[in-house]
C-alpha positions as CSV (number, residue, x, y, z in Angstrom):
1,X,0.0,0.0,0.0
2,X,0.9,3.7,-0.9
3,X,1.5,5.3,2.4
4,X,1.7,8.5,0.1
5,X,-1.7,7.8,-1.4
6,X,-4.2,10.3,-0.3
7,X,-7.2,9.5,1.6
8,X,-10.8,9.7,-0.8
9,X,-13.1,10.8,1.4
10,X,-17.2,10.4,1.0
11,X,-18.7,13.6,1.6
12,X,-21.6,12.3,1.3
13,X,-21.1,10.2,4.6
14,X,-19.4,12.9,6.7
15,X,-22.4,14.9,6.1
16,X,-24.7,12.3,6.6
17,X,-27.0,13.2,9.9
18,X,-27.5,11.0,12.6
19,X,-31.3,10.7,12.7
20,X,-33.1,12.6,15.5
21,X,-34.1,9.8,18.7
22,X,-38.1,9.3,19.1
23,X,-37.2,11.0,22.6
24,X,-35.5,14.4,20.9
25,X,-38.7,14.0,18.5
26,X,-41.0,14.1,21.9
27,X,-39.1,17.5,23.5
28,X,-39.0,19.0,20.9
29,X,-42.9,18.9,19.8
30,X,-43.7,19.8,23.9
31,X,-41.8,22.0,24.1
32,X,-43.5,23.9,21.4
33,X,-46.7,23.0,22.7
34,X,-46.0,24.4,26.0
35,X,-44.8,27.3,24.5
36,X,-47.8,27.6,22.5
37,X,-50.3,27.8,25.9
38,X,-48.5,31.4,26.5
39,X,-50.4,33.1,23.6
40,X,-53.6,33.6,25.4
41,X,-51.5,36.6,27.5
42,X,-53.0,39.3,25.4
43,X,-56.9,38.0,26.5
44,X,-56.2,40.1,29.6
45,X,-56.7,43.5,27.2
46,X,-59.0,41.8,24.8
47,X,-60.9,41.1,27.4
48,X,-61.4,44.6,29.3
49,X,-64.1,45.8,27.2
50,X,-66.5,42.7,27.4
51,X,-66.5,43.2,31.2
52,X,-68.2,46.5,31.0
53,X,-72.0,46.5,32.3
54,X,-73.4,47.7,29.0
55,X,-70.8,46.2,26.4
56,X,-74.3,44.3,25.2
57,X,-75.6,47.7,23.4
58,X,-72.5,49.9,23.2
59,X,-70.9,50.6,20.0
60,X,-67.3,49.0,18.1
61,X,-66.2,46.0,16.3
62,X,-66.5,42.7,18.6
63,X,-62.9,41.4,16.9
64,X,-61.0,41.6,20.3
65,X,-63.2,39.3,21.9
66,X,-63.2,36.6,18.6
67,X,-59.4,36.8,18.5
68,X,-59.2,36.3,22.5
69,X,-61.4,33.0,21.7
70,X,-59.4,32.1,19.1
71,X,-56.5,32.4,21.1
72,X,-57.9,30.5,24.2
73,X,-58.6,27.2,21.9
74,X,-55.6,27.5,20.9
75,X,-54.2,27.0,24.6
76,X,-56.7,24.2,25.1
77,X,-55.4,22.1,22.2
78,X,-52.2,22.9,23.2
79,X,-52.8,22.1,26.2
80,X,-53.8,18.7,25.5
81,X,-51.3,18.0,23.6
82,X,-48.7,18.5,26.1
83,X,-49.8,15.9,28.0
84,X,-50.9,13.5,24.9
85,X,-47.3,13.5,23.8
86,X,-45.4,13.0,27.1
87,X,-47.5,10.6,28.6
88,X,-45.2,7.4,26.5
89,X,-41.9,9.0,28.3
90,X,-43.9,9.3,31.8
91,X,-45.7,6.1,32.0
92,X,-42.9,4.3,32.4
93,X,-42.4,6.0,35.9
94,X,-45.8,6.1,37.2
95,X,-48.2,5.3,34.3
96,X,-51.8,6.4,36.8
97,X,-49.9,9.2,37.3
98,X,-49.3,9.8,33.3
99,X,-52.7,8.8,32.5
100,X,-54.1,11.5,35.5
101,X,-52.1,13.9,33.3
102,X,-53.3,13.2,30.7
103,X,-57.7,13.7,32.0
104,X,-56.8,17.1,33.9
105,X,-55.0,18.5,30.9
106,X,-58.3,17.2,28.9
107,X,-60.5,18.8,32.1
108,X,-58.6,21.9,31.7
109,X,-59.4,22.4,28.2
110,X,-62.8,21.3,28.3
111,X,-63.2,24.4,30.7
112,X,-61.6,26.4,28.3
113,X,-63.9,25.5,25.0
114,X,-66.9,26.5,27.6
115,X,-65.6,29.8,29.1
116,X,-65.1,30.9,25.0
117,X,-68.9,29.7,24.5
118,X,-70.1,31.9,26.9
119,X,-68.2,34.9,25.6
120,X,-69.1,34.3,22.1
121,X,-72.6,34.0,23.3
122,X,-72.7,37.4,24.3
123,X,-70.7,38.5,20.9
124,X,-73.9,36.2,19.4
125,X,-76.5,38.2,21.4
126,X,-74.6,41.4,20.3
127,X,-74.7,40.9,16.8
128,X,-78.2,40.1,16.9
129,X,-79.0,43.3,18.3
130,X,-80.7,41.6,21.3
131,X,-80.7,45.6,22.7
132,X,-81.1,46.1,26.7
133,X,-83.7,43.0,27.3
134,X,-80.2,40.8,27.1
135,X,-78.6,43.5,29.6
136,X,-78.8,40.8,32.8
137,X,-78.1,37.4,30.3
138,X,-74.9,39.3,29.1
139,X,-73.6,40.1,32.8
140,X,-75.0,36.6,33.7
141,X,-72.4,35.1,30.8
142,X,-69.3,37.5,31.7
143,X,-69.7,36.1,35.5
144,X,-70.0,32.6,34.3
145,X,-67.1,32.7,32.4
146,X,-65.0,34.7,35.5
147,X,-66.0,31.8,37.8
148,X,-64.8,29.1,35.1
149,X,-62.1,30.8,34.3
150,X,-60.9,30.4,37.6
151,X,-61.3,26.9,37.8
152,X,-60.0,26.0,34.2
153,X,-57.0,28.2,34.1
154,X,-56.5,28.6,38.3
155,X,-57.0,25.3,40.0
156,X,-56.5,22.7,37.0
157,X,-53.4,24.3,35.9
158,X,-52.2,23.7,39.6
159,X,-53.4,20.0,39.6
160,X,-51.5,19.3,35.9
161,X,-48.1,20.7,37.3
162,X,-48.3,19.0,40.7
163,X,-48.4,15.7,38.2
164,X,-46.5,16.5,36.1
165,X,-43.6,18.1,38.6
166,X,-43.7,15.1,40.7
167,X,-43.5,12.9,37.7
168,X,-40.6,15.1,36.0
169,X,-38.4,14.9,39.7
170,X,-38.8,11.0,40.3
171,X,-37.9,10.5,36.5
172,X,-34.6,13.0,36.3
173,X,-35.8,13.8,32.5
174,X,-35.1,17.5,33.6
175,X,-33.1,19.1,36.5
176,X,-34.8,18.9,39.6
177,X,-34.6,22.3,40.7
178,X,-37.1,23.2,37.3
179,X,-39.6,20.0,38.5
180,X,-39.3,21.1,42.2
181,X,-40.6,25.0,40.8
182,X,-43.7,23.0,39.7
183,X,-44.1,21.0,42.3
184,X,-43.8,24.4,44.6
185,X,-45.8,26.4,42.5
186,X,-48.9,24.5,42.6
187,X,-50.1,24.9,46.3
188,X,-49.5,28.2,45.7
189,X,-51.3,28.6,42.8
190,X,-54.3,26.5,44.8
191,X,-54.0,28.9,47.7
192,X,-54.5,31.9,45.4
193,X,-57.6,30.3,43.8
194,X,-59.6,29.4,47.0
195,X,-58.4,33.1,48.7
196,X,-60.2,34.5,45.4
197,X,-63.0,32.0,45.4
198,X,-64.3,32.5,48.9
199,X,-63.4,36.2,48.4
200,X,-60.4,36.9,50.5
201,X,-58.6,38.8,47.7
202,X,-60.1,39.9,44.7
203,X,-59.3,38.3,41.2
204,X,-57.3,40.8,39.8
205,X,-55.6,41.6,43.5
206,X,-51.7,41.8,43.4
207,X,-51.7,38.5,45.8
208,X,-53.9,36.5,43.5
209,X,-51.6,37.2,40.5
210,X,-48.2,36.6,42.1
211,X,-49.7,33.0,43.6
212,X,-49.7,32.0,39.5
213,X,-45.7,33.2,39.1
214,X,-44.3,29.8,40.0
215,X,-46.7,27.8,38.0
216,X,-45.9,29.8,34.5
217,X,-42.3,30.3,35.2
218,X,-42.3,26.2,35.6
219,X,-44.5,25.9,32.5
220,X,-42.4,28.8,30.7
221,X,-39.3,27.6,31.8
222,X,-39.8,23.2,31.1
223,X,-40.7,24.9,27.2
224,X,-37.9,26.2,26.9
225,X,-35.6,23.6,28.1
226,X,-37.4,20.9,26.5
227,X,-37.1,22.9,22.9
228,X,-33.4,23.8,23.4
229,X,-31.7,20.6,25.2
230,X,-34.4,17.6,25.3
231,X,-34.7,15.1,28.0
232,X,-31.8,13.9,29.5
233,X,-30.0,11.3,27.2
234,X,-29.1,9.0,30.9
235,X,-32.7,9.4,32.3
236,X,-35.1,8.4,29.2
């Protein structure tokens, strides 16, 4: 052999990609999805003006509220999907666990879907020109869809990340310090609901919205990492 010879090299082979593990596949698409149930943020100003007394007959475009909808089923599907597509990575560690996941995420949304049918209602009785007879049915609505929105985006949210956190810190599949912020969070976030249920603090009250920090810097936070560095390769 030609020492001298030089080496023929397949570029074709050194640029090959190794293909992307089922696991990377699973991250990567919760990550997104948990990034995705952020969007509904701006429903806090699209909101503002469907909470006033007469919004029924005042004047303007109704598009604020539609989008805000929009947005909303978009966090429910989301939502669902987050825990559709990690419940095969956390059965193996507690699969009654993953499969309780997996019904409050669906509970969650299903609160979600009915807190937009009551605003659209009111955009529906708006439209229609239902006028000051539908004064009391639109108020009715708005505080129907406070009172669910407390329980589909207060209290499930806590139950989902308390499952989810405990499921994450027996597992290792993330540090332990992000599961333990879930795991926190949650009572917290509990704690804030029933003080604003049984009228301790009011909904929008300063208290009430820091109890909700821990659980979407988790949620935030697990996005993030799970988009950017995947489960750990030791752990899955």
């Amino acid at each position: 052999m030609n020492a001298n010879r030089p080496t023929v090299i397949d570029m074709d082979v050194v640029t090959e990609r190794a293909p992307m593990s089922s696991g990377r596949k699973t991250s990567l698409v919760a990550g997104i999805l948990y990034l995705l149930t952020f969007v509904s943020i701006p429903t806090i100003a699209l909101y503002g003006s469907i909470h006033e007394p007469n919004y029924i007959v005042g004047p303007g475009p109704d598009t604020a509220i539609i989008i805000g909808g929009i947005l909303e089923i978009i966090v429910a599907l989301a939502g669902i999907g987050t825990a559709v597509t990690l419940y095969p990575v956390l059965r193996k560690q507690n699969e009654g666990f993953a499969l309780g996941l997996v019904a409050a995420r669906i509970l969650e949304s299903g609160t979600i879907f009915v807190g937009v049918a009551f605003l659209l209602s009111i955009v529906t009785l708006r439209q229609a020109g239902a006028g000051a007879d539908a004064l009391t049915t639109g108020q009715a609505l708005v505080a129907l869809y406070d009172r669910i929105f407390l329980l589909g985006q207060s209290f499930m949210p806590a139950v989902c990340d308390m499952l989810l956190g405990f499921l994450l810190y027996k597992s290792r599949l993330v540090p332990r310090t992000l599961s333990l912020i879930g795991m926190i969070g949650a009572p917290l976030l509990i704690a804030g609901y029933m003080a604003v249920l049984f009228g301790v603090v009011g909904r929008h009250a300063p208290l009430a919205a820091l109890s909700a920090v821990p659980v979407a810097l988790f949620e935030f936070s697990l996005g993030i990492y799970l988009l950017v560095k995947g489960f750990r390769p030791s752990c899955q």
